[in-house]
C-alpha positions as CSV (number, residue, x, y, z in Angstrom):
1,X,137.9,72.4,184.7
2,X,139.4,71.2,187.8
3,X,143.1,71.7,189.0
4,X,143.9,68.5,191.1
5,X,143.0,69.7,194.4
6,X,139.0,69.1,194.2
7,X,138.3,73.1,193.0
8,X,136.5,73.7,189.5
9,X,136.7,76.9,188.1
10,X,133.1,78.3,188.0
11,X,131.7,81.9,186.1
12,X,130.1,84.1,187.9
13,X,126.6,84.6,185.7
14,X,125.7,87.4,187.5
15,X,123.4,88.6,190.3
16,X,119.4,88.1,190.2
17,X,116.5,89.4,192.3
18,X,114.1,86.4,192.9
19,X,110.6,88.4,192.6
20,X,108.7,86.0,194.2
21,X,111.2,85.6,197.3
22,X,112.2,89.2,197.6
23,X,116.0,87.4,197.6
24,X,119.1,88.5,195.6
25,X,121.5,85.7,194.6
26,X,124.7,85.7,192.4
27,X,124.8,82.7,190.0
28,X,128.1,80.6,189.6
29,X,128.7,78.2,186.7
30,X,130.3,75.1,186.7
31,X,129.9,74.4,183.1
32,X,131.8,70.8,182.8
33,X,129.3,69.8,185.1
34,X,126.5,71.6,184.2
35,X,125.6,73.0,187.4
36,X,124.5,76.7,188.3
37,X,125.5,77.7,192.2
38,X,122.9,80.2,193.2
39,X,124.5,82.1,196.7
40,X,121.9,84.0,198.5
41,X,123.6,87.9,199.0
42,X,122.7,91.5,200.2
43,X,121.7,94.5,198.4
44,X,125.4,95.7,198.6
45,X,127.1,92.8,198.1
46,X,125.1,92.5,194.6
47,X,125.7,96.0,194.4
48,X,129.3,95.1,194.5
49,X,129.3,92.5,192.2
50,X,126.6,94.0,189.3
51,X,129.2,97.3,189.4
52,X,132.1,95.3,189.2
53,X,130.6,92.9,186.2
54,X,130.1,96.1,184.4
55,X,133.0,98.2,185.0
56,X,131.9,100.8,186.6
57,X,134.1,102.8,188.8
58,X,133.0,105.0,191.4
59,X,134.2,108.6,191.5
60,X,135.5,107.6,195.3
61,X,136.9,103.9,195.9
62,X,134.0,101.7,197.5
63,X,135.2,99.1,200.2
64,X,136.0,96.3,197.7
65,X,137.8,99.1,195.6
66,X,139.8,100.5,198.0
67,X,140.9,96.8,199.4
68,X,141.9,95.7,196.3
69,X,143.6,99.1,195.9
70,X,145.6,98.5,199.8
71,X,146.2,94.8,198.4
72,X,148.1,96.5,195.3
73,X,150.0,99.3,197.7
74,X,151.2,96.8,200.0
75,X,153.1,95.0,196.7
76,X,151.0,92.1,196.7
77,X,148.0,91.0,194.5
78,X,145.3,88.5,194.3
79,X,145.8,85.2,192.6
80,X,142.3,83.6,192.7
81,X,139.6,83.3,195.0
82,X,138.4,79.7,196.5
83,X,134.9,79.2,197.6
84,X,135.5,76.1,200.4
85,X,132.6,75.3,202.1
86,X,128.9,74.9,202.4
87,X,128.1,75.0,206.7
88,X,124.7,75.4,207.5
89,X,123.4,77.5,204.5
90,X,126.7,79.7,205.0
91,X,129.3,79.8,201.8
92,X,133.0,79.9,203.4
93,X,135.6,81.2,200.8
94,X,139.5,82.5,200.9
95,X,141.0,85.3,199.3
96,X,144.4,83.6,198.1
97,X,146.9,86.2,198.0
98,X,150.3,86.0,195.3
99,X,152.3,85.4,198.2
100,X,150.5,82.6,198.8
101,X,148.7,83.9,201.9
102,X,145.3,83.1,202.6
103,X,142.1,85.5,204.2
104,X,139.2,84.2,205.4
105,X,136.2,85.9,203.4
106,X,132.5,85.9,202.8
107,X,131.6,84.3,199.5
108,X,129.9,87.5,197.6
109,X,132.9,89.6,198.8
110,X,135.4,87.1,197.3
111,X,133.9,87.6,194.3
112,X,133.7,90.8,194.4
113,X,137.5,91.0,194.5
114,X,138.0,88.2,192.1
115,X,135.6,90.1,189.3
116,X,138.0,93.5,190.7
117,X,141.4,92.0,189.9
118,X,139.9,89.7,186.7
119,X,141.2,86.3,188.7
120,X,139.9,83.3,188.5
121,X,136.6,82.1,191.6
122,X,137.4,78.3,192.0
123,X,134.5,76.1,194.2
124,X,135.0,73.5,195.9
125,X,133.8,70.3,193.8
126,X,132.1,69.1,197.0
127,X,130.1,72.4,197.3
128,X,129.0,72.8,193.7
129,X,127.9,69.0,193.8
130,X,125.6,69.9,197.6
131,X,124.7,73.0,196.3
132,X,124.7,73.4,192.4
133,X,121.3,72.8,190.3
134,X,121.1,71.3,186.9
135,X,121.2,74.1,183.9
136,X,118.0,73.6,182.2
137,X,119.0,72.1,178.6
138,X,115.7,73.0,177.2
139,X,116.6,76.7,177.5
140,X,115.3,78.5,174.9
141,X,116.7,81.6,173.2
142,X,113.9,83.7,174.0
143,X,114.5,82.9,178.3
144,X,118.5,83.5,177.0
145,X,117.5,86.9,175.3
146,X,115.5,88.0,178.6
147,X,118.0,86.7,180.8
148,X,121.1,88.4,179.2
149,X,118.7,91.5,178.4
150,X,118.5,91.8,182.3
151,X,122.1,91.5,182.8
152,X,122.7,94.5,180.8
153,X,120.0,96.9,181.7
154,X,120.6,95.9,185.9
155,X,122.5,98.5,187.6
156,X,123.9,98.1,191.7
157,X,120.9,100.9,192.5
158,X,118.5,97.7,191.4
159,X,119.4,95.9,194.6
160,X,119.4,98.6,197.4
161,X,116.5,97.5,199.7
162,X,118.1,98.9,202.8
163,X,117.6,95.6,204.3
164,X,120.8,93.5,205.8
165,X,121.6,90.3,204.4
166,X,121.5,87.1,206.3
167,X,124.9,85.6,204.9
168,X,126.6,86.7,202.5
């Protein structure tokens, strides 16, 4: 669904570990137009994310956690997140504040925060069309079953390789 300004609203899938590439990418939807965003991310950016999908909240805030939580103390909150750009194999995005304020962000941690405040991630049409690769329609329920299966059994400790991401 777009909103006039060339940004879709997409839904974050989740985050997956390609075994074969040893890479961790979270997977946006852009279900009007059928297309699945895959962003190459970090151990702890997926981390991030997978923890966030599920709810779970850490005994201490974690750096997403406590920046939504300075976000909150300073009276403002977070209206949606914009994923802008594709440069060079680099995702540009904006943290778009209530007050209408904008901050420059990586991708994974814009959604990080959006899945932390429950707002919306809109993508730039222009990157889901560059980047964005056709759902397979022949799908069957047994790949569904496996895939959502996965979902629910990964936890953040699944992506800890120690190893820094190139973008994220």
């Amino acid at each position: 669904m777009g909103d006039g300004s060339g940004l879709v609203t997409v839904e974050v899938v989740g985050v997956r570990q390609r075994a074969s590439a040893d890479e961790i990418v979270v997977l946006l939807l852009d279900a009007d137009a059928e297309l699945l965003v895959p962003i190459l991310i970090g151990p702890a950016e997926a981390s991030a994310i997978a923890s966030a999908q599920a709810g779970v909240v850490p005994p201490r805030p974690m750096t997403h956690d406590l920046l939504r939580d300075v976000i909150v103390a300073t009276g403002d909150g977070l209206d949606h997140v914009e994923i802008t750009r594709l440069d060079d194999g680099i995702f540009y995005a904006d943290l778009v504040l209530t007050r209408a304020r904008r901050v420059d962000s990586r991708a994974s941690d814009a959604i990080a925060m959006a899945l932390r405040f429950g707002v919306p991630v809109l993508c730039s049409a222009e990157v889901v069309a560059e980047a964005g690769v056709e759902v397979r329609t022949t799908t069957s329920e047994e790949d569904l079953a496996r895939f959502k299966a996965f979902l629910e059994a990964v936890s953040p400790e699944d992506f800890e390789t120690g190893a820094e991401p190139d973008e994220a």
